[in-house]
N, C-alpha and C positions, 0 to 999 in steps of 0.2 A: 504493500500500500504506500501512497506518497500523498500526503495528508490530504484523504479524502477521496483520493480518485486512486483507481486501481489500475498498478501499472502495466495491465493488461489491454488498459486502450491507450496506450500512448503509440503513437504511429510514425516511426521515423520516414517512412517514405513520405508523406502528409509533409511531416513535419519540412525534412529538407526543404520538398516543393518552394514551402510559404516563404522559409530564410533565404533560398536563391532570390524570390521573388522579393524581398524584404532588402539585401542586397544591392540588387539591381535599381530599386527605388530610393535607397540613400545615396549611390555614386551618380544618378543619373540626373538627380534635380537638385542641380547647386546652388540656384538662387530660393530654392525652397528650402536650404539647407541653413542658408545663410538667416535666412527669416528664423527656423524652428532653434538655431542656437542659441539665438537671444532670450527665447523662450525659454528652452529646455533646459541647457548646458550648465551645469552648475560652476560660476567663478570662470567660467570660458573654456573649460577641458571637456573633452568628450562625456566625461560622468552625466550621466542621468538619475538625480536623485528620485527614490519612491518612498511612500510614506504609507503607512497603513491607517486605516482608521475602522477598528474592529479586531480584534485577533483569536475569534474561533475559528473552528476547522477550515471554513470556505476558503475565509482571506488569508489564510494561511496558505493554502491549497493557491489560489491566486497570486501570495507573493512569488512562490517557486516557479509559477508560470511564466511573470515577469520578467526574474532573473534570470530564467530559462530562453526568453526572448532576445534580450539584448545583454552581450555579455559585458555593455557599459555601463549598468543598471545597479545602484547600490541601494540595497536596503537602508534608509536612515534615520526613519522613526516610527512612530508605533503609539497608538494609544487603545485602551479599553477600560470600561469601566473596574475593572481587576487586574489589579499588579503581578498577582500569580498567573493572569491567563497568558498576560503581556510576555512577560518571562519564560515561558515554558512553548509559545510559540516561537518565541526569538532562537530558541536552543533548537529544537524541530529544525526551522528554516536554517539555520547556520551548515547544519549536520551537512543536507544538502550542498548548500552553497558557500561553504566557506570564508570562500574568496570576497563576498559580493554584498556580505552581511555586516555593514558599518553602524548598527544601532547602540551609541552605550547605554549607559543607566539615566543620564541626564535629558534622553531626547525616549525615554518611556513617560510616555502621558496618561494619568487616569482622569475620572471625573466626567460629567458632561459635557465641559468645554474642552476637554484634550484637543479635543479636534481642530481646535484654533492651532494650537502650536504644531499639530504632524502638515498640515495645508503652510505656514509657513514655513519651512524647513525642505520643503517638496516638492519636485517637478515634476511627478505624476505623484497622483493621488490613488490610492484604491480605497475603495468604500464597499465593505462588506459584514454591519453593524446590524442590531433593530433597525429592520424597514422602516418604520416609524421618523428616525433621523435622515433617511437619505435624500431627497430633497432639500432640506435644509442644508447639509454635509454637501452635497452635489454645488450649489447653487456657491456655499461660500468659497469651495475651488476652482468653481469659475472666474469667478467675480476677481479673484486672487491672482488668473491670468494660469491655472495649473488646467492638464491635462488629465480626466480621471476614467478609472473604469468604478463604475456602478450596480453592483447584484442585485440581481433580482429579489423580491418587487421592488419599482422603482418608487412606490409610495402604496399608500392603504386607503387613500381616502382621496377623494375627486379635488379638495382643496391642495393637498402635497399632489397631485400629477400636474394641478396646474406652475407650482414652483419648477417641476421638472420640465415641462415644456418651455418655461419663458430662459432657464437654464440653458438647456441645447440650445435656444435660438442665440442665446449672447454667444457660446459656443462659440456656432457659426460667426459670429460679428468676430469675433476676438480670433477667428482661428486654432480654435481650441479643439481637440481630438477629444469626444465624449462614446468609451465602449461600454454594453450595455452586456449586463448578464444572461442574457436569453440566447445561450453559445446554439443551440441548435441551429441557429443561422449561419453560424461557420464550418458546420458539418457538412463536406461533401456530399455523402450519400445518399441526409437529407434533402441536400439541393436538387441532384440528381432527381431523385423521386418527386419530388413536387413540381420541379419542371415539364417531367414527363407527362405529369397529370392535367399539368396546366395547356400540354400540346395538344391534352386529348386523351390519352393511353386509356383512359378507364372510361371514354365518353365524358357525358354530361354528368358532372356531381351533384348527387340526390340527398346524402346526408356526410353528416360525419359524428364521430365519436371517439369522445376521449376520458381514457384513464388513466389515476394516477393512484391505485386503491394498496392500502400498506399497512405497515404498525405504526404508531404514535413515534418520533425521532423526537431527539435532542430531549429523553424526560431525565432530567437531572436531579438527583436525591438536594431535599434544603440541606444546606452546612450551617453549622451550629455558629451562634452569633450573627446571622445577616438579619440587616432589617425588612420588614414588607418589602421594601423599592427595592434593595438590591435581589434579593432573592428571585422576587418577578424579571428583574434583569437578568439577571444568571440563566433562569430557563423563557427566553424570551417567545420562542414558537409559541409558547401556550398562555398569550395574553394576547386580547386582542387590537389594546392599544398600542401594544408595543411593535406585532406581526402583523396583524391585518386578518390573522387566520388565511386557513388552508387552502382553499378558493387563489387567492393571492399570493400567498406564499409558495406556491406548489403548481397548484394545475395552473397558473400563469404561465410554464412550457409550454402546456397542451394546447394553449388556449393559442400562444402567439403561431405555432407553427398551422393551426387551423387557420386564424387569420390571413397566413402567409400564403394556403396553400389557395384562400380566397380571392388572392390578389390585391389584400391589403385592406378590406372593405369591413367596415365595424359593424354587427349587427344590430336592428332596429331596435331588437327589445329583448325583454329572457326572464323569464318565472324561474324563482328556485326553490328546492327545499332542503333543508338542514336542520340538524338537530345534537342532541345527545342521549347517547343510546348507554354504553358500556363503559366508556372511559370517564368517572366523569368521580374519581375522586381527588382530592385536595390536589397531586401533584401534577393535572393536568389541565390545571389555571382554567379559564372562561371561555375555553375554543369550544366550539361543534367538534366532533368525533367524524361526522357525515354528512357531504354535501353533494344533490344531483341540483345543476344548470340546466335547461332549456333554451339555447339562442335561439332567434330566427332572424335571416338575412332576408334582408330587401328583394331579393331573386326567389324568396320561401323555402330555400335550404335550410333544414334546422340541425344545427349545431346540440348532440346530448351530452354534457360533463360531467363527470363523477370522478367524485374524489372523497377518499376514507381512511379515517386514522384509529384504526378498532385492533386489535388485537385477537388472532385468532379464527382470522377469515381469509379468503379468498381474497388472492392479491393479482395485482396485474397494471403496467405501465407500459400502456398503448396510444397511438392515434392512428385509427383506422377511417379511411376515406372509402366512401360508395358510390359506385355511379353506374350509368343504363350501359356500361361495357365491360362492368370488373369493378375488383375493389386492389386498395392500395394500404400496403400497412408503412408509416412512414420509421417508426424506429427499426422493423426489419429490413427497411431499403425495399421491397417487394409491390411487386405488381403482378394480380392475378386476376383472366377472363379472357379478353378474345386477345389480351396482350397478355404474355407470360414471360418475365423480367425480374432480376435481384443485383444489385448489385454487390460485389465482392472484394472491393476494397475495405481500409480499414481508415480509420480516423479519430483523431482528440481534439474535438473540439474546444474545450476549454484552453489546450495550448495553441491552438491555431486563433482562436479570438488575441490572444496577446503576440501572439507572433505580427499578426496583420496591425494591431494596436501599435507595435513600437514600431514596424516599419513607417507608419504615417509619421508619427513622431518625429521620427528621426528624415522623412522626405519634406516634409513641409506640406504634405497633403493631408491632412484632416480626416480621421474619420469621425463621422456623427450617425448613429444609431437611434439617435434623437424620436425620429417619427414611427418608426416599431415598435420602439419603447414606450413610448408616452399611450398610443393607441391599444396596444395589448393590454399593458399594465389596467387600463381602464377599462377593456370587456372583463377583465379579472373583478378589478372592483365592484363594479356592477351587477357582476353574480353574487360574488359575497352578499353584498346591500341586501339584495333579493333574496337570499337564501337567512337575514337577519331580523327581514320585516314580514315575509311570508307575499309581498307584492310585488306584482308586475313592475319592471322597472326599464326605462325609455333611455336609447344612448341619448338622445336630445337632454331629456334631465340630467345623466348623469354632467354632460357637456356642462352642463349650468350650476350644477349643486353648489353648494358652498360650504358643504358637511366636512367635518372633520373630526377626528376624536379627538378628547379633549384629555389632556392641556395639549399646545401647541407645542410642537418639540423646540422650539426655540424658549418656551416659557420653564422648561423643564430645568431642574436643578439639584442638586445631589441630595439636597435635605427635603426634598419637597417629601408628600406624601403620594402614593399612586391612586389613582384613580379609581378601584377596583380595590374590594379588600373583603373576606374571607365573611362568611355566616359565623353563627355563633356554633355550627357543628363543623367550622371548616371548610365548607367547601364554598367556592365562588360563586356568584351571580350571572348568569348569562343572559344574552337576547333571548327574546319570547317572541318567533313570528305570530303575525295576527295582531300582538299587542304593541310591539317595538317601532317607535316610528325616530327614524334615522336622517332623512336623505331631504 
């Protein structure tokens, strides 16, 4: 394993491909080069400093990817709300990278504001914290003139997508490279596949369907002495101010690669239902266990999503496409009907998202992921909403909402109190569709 990803998809033919091509795009565009130095360069020498801001598993998984990208890339700060996670990430990533790992003790940041000091210190940024913060987080590495990648979801609520969208567009003003966590779009095979679809290979597409159905992830036992706020910090998946819940957090893959395979097109509306069935004591905060989605597109294609954090059941992470010629499964690469097709190469797209990330960087050409981000992230939220209030829910509304859970992460503060806090037998309070009105 290589924190998180198993290094059984890592793909060096892939890989070479993107750094020939990664290469070829630093030597070739000199006055673009000349531009992204004064950006990028830290003190005027080839280094490119990176900063993290989060250090569980993901961004951890993320920095190695980085430093794996460009071998002028030094780790040189770091913050999270925990000193030990900071720490024991920083050891992790070194093992790796030795070379590449310049963080000391003085440039370890905790607290809610860390984030202030890893964005100055940084000329890429990665952000892979509570969703909750990354709009905010995103928005202040722009502004700051830093290049960032951003995990998935890019916000939880229609007010953080709107920070995120005005975000990518400074981006674009400032020339800023904005990579988004939704890698399936840097997977070959996926591309392949969904191109072929889009030529035709399966006909006209009549439905599609996605799942992401599992165990509960990230349930972390409380450790003795944390307060309310830090503990909900500590296992942040299972809050939903802090995650956005599963919807969002999760089947937002599903969701963008259906998008994608839609031609980019957001659908009109979508009923959902979610609930809590089996999981639902103290250590698994105020999430839903189970949520089914209903989109429907403007063309009447309906879109069905499900996604489950239950223990003990019938598991399966799929997006399967149907149409009047065949059907398509896009994580097996596979077309099957009057076309019968697989593809048989291999791919990591997690390292080929940062491979493509630092070639821009370092060409002066930009990349912004900005518009797939912003769009997905929001058919996500919008099922959630639906699957929180038990109603119909309009992309027109969500486009206008002003909803956001409360506090605002910029209002957030290490003493405050959380917003959510425990019955008198322990367990959390959740949405009530029917009764919960949100949006």
């Amino acid at each position: 394993m290589t924190l998180g990803i198993p290094q059984a998809a890592f793909d060096d033919g892939s890989r070479r491909k993107f750094l020939k091509t990664s290469t070829t795009l630093a030597s070739g565009a000199t006055l673009g080069m000349v531009e992204a130095s004064l950006a990028v360069h830290a003190a005027g020498s080839d280094v490119v400093r990176v900063g993290m801001i989060g250090c569980g598993g993901r961004n951890a998984g993320a920095a190695v990817q980085a430093l794996t990208a460009d071998p002028g890339a030094r780790l040189v700060a770091m913050c999270d709300l925990f000193l030990d996670r900071i720490h024991e990430k920083r050891a992790l990533i070194k093992k790796q990278k030795p070379k590449q790992v310049e963080v000391n003790d003085a440039n370890c940041f905790t607290g809610f504001d860390g984030y202030k000091s890893v964005i100055e210190l940084s000329d890429v940024v990665l952000i892979a914290n509570a969703a909750k913060f990354h709009p905010l987080h995103l928005m202040a590495a722009i502004k700051a003139g830093k290049h960032v990648f951003v995990e998935k979801p890019h916000a939880i609520d229609p007010t953080g997508i709107k920070t995120v969208r005005a975000a990518c567009e400074l981006a674009r003003q400032k020339r800023l490279s904005v990579l988004s966590g939704l890698h399936s779009r840097h997977h070959a095979g996926y591309a392949e596949t969904i191109q072929r679809i889009q030529d035709g290979a399966i006909g006209e597409v009549v439905s599609l369907e996605e799942n992401f159905l599992r165990a509960p992830y990230g349930v972390i036992p409380r450790k003795p002495g944390l307060t309310e706020l830090e503990y909900q910090c500590s296992t942040q998946y299972h809050f939903s101010w802090l995650s956005g819940d599963d919807v969002v957090q999760s089947l937002v893959h599903n969701l963008d690669r259906s998008i994608w395979i839609m031609g980019g097109k957001a659908p009109l509306k979508c009923h959902g239902l979610g609930g809590r069935s089996t999981m639902t004591d103290p250590i698994y905060g105020n999430v839903f266990d189970h949520h089914s989605v209903i989109y429907e597109m403007a063309n009447g294609v309906r879109l069905y999503a499900f996604c489950r954090t239950t223990n003990g059941c019938y598991n399966e992470s799929s997006s399967i496409v149907f149409g009047t010629k065949g059907r398509a499964s896009i994580m097996a690469c596979r077309i099957q009907g009057e076309t019968n097709w697989r593809w048989k190469g291999r791919c990591n797209p997690y390292q080929v998202e940062h491979d493509r990330f630092f070639a821009a960087i370092r060409s002066g050409q930009p990349l912004n992921c900005g518009d797939y981000m912003v769009r997905s992230t929001l058919v996500a939220i919008m099922g959630q909403l639906s699957c929180y209030t038990g109603r119909e829910t309009t992309w027109e509304e969500m486009k206008q909402s002003g909803f956001y859970y409360s506090p605002r992460p910029e209002n957030c503060r290490d003493d405050m109190e959380p917003p959510v806090k425990p019955g008198p037998n322990g367990v959390y309070p959740v949405f009530k569709p029917g009764l919960t009105k949100l949006t």
